[in-house]
Every structure is written in C-alpha cells, then in structure tokens.
VMD Tcl script that draws the C-alpha trace (Angstrom):
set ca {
  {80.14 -74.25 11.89}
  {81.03 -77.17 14.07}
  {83.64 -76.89 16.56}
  {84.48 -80.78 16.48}
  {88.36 -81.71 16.24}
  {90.14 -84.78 15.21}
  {89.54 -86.70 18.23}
  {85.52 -86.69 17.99}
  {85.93 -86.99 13.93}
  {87.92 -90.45 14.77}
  {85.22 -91.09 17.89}
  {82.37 -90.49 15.28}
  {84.49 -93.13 12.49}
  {84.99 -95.96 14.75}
  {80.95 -95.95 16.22}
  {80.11 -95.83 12.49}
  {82.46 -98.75 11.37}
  {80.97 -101.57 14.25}
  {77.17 -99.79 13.59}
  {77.29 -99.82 9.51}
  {80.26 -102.49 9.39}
  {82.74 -102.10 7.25}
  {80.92 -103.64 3.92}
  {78.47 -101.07 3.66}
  {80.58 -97.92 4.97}
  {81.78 -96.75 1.71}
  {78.26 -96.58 0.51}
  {77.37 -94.86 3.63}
  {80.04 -92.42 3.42}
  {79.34 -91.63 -0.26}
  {75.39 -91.14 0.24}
  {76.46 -88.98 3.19}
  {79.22 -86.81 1.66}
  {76.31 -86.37 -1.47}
  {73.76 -84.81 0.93}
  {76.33 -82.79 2.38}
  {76.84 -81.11 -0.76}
  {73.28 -81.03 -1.31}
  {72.78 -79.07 1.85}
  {75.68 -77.05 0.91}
  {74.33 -75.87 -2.55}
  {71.57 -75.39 -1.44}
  {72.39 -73.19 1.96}
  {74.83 -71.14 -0.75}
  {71.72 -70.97 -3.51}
  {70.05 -69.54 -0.38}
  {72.61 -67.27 1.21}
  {72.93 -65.73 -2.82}
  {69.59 -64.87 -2.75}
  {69.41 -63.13 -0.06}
  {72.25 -60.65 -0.53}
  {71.15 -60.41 -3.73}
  {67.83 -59.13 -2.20}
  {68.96 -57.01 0.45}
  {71.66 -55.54 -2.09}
  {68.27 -54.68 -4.54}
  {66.62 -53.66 -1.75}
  {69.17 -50.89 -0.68}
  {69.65 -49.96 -4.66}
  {65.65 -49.47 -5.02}
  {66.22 -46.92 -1.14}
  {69.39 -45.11 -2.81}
  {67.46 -44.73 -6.47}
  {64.22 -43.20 -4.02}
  {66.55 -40.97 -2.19}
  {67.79 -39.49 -5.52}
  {64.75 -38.99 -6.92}
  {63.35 -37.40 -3.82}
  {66.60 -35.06 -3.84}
  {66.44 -34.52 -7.56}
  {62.54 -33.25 -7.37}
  {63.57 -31.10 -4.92}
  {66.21 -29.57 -6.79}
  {64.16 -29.12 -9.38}
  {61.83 -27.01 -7.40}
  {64.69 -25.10 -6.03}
  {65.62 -24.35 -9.49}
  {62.06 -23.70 -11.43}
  {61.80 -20.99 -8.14}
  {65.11 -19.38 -8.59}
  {63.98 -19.42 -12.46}
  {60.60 -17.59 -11.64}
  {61.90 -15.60 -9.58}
  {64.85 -14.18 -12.44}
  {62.28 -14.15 -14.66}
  {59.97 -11.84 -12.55}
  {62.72 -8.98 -11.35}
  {64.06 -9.38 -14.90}
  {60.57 -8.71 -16.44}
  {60.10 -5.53 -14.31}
  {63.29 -3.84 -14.97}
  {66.23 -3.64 -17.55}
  {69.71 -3.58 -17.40}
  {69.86 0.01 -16.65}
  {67.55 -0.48 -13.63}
  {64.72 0.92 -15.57}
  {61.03 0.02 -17.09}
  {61.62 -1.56 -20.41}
  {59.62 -0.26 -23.68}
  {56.86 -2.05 -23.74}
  {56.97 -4.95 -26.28}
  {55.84 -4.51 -30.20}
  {52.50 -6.41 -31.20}
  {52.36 -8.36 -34.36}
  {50.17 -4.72 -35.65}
  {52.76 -2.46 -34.89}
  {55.19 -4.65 -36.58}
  {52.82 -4.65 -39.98}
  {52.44 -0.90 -39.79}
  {56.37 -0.60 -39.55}
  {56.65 -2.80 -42.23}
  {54.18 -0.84 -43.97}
  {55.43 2.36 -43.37}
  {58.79 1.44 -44.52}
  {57.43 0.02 -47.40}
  {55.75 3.13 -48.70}
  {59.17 5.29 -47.92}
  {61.19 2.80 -50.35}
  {58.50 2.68 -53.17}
  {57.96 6.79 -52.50}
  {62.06 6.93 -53.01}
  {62.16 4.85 -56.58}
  {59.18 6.73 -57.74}
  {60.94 9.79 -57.25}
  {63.95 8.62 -58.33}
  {62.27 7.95 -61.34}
  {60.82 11.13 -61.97}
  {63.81 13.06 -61.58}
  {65.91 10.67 -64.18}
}
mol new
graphics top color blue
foreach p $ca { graphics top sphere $p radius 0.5 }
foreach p [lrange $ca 0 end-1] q [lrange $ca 1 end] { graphics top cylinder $p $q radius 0.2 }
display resetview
C-alpha cells in the first residue's frame, strides 16, 4: 500500500511524541490503530462485494450462454425430428408406400366380422353335435 520503511515509521513516532506528548500518545495510538481497522473492514466488506458481484455477474453471462446454446439445440433437434418423421411417414422399411392406416370403422367392422365367424362356428358346432 505504502512504501514507507522503518526509518520514516521512527521519523513519523518521534514528530508524534513532542506534538501529542507522551501522556496522551497511548490514547492517540489506540484511537488511531481502531480507525485503521475500521477502514480495513470496511475496504474488505467492500472489496467482498464486489467480487461477489462481478463473480454473479459472469454466472448470470455463462447461465445466458447455455440457455442460448440449449434453445438452439433444441431446434436442431425438433428439425432433425421433423424431418425423420417426414421421410419415415412417406416410405417403409422396404423403401416402399406403407398401407394406409386402419380407421376406428374398419377396426369395428373387423371386429364385427370376426365376431360373426366365431358365433357362425359354435352354432354349427352345435348343430352337428
């Protein structure tokens, strides 16, 4: 902080002994050494703070930069997904159209159908016991 060496800390001493006097020095000295520490709380209080801020400050850029990177992944991916979904939609494994997809009323009239061949079957199972 200070680039002051003995001799100007013993310079400093002496002026203050014959100003003060030597009655009301250790009072001086005390008072003194208690703002020092004062000022030296409070300039480490201060210095805290600060990092602390500037460290916040460069978690909140990192946490943007992720968020902007994860969005954009997550475009990357819900295109690659469309897109899958799209040639996988127009063709099958074979490279062919698929069969087009059974409706709820072609399911019923399977379900129908195959319901009249099992109760035609017992009936005539019936018949010929």
């Amino acid at each position: 902080m200070f680039d002051m060496g003995f001799s100007e800390l013993l310079l400093i001493a002496v002026v203050a002994l014959i100003v003060i006097g030597p009655e009301r020095l250790p009072g001086a000295i005390r008072t003194g050494s208690v703002w020092l520490g004062k000022i030296k709380r409070s300039y480490n209080e201060i210095k805290r703070e600060v990092e602390l801020e500037l460290h916040n400050n460069e978690v909140m850029e990192n946490l943007k930069k992720a968020q902007v990177d994860l969005e954009k992944d997550a475009k990357l991916i819900q295109s690659a997904a469309e897109e899958s979904y799209s040639e996988g939609a127009d063709t099958n494994e074979e490279g062919t159209k698929p069969a087009p997809r059974a409706t709820a009323t072609t399911a019923t009239t399977a379900t129908t159908a195959t319901t009249a061949t099992t109760a035609t079957t017992a009936t005539t199972a019936t018949e010929q016991s």
